[in-house]
N, C-alpha and C positions, 0 to 999 in steps of 0.2 A: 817615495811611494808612487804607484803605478797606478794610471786613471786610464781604466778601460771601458771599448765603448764597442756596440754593437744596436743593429738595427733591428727590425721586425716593419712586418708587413710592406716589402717592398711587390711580391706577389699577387695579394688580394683585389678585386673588382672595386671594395668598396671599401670604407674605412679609412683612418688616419694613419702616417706612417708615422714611426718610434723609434727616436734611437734612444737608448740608454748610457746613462753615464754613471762610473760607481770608481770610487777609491776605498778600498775593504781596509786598506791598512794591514796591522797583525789583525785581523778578524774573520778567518773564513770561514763560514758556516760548512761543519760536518756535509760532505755527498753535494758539493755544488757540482755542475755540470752545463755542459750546453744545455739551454731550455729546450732543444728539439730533443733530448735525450730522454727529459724526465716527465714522468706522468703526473695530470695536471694539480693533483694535491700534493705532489713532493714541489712543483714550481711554488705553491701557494704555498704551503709554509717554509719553504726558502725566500720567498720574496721581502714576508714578512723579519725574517730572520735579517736579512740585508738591509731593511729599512731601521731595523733596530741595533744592527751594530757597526754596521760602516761608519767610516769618517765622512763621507758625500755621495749624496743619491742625485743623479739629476734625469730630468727626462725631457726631451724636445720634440713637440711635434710637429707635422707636419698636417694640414687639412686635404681631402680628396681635391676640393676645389682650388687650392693652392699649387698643388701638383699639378695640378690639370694646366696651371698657367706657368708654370717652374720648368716641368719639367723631372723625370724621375732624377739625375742626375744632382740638378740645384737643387731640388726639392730634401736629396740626402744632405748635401753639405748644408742645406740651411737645418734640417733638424739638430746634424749634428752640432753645430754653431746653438742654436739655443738649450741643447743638451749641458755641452758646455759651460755656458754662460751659468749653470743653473750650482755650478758646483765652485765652493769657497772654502774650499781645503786646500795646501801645500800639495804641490808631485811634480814628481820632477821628472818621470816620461809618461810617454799616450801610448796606449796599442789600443789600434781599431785591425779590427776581426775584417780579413777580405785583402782586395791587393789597390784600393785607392785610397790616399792620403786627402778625405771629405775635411781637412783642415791647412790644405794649402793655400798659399795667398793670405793667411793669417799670420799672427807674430808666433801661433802657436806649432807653426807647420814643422820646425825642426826639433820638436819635442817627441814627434811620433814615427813611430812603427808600425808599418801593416803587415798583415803577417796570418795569413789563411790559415782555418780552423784556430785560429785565436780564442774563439769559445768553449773552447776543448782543451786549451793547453793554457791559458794564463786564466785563474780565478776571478778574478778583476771583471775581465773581461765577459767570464760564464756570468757571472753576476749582473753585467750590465743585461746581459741578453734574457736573465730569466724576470728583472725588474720591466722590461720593458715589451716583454711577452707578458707577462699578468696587466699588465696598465691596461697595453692594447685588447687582453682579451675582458675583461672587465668593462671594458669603454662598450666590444662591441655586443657584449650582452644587454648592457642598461640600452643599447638602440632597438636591441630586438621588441623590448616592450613600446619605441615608437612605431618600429614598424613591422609586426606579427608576421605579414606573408612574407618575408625573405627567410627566416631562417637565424638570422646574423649572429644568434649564439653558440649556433651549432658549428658552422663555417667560420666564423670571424673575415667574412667575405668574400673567400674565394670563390673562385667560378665553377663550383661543384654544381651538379645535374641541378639539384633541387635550387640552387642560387639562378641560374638558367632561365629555368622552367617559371621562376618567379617573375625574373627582371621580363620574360615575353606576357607573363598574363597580367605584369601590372606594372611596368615601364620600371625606373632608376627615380631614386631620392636623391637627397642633396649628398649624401651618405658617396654614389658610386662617382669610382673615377670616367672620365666621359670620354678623357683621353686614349684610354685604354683602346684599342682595334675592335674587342667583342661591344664593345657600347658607342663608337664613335657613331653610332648611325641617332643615335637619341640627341646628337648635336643638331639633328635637320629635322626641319618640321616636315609633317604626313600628311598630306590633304586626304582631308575624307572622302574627296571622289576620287579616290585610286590613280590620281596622276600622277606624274614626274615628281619625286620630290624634288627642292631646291633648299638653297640654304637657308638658314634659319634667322632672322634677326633678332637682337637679343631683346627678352622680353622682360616689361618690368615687375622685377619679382614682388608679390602682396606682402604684406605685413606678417601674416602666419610664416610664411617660408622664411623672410627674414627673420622673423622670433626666432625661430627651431635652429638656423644656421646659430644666429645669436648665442642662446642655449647652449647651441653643442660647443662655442669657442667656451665657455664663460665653465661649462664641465671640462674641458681638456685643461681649463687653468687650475680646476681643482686637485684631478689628476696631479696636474703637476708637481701641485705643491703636496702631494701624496696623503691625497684624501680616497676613502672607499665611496663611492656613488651608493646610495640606496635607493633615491626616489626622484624620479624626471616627474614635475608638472602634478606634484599629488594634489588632489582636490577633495573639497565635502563642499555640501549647498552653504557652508559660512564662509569658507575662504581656501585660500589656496597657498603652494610654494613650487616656485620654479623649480629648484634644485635641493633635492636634501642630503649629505654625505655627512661620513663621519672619519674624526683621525682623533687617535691617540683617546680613545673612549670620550671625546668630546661630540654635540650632532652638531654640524651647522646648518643654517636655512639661508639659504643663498636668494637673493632678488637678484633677474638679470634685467636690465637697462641698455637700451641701444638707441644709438646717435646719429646720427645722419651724417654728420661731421667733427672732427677732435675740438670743433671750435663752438658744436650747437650747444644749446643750455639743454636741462634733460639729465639725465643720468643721475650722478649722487643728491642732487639739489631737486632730485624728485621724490626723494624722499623724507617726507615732509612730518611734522610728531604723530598726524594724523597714521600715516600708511607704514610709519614703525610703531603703534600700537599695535596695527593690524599683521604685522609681520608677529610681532611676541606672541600675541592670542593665537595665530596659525605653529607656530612652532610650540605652545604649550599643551596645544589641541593633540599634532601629532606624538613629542614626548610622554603624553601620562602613560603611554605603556613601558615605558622606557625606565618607571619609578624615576628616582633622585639623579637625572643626567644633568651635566653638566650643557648649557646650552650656547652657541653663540648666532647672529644674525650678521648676514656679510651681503654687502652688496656690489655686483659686478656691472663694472659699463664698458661695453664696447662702441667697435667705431667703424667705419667703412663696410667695403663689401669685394670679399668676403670677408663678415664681421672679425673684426684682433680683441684683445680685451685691454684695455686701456687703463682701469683704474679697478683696485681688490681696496676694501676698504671695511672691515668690519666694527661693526656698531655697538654690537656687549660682547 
């Protein structure tokens, strides 16, 4: 069987990069195609169709801010590498889409073929690109509701007029790459008396920014594990849920936890019978329009900076 792989968002200002990984097996979904081919409701229930009949989905990502320290080059062969990792099927060769082997220096490097417009000519392959095109454009809609003035559902980040026009009247989020030449100048601080800028030293990011990176790692793990996002940070004056998505007609309520270090206490051991009552009343709050769903309560902790997620651990 043949595990094909393809990227997304190596273009975009802002955003995570995608690779996708997918082994179809005998299973090709009726009109699969390069996802740049097909419009975006033939992607979505293709994508759908792939998550339901393939032998292995995987998807790797990569963070803006990870990039930013990688390198777009490392930053592919590491997606691709945790793309990888993500798939526990039998195949017995790779074709990555394009003309660099992002699995060299691996045991898996002489399994692969590259082989330009690979999303066009081997299945496998259109498939990784149309799974990992819905992830990333999914991810970057549920960001537009953090951040209203860019746009981010309409663009999926690129440096279109209106993404521009934004990043000048209200600076880059944790969301853009900073490495990129249009935004390296947001790496130096601006004195407000019109001076010389210089460079910037790095400053210590608050608690809120940490959360929201936190967040975004602890959703890209959901993602991964091919969940749909519905709700970032929903709130009432009773209570609250970081994350709410759903798969396979289950909802989850996700609590995200962050660490200062792999070694701090914190994280699953903060969740105490107290703040998992309070988690079920929030998740039973949000469900009753949901009638008779099936529900579960998962808790994610990450760690360093830029936040990884360290530990998935669900509780019902």
């Amino acid at each position: 069987m043949i595990l094909g792989i393809d990227e997304v968002g190596r273009g975009p200002w802002a955003g995570p990069l995608v690779v996708g990984a997918v082994v179809l097996g005998g299973h090709v979904p009726v009109g699969i195609d390069d996802s740049k081919k097909l419009s975006k409701k033939r992607r979505e229930a293709l994508a759908d169709a792939i998550y339901e009949r393939a032998e292995a989905v995987g998807l790797g990502w990569v963070s803006a801010n990870e990039l930013d320290q990688l390198g777009m080059s490392e930053a592919l062969r590491e997606a691709t590498r945790r793309a990888v990792r993500a798939i526990h099927t039998p195949y017995h060769e790779i074709i990555i889409d394009g003309t660099v082997n992002f699995l060299s220096g691996t045991p898996l490097e002489k399994y692969v073929t590259v082989s330009p417009k690979a999303d066009s000519l081997f299945p496998s392959v259109s498939a990784a690109s149309i799974v990992a095109k819905v992830a990333r454009d999914r991810y970057m809609t549920e960001q537009d509701a953090l951040y209203p003035n860019y746009g981010f559902a309409a663009h999926a980040g690129y440096g279109v007029v209106r993404h521009r026009q934004a990043i000048e009247a209200y600076g880059v989020t944790p969301l853009h790459r900073l490495s990129f030449a249009p935004l390296k100048k947001f790496q130096v601080e601006k004195p407000v008396d019109g001076s010389v800028t210089k460079p910037s030293t790095p400053l210590a990011k608050n608690s809120r920014v940490i959360g929201n990176e936190s967040e975004e790692a602890a959703a890209q793990e959901l993602v991964r594990r091919g969940h749909e996002l519905l709700e970032r940070n929903w709130r009432t004056k009773w209570c609250e849920i970081d994350i709410v998505s759903q798969r396979k007609g289950i909802l989850y309520f996700t609590e995200v936890k962050h660490r200062k270090t792999d070694t701090a206490g914190g994280g699953i051991a903060a969740i105490t019978p107290k703040k998992q009552r309070q988690m079920e009343f929030a998740a039973r709050l949000y469900a009753a329009s949901f009638g008779d769903a099936d529900l579960r309560l998962v808790v994610i902790v990450t760690t360093n900076e830029p936040p990884l997620v360290i530990e998935y651990l669900e509780l019902s």
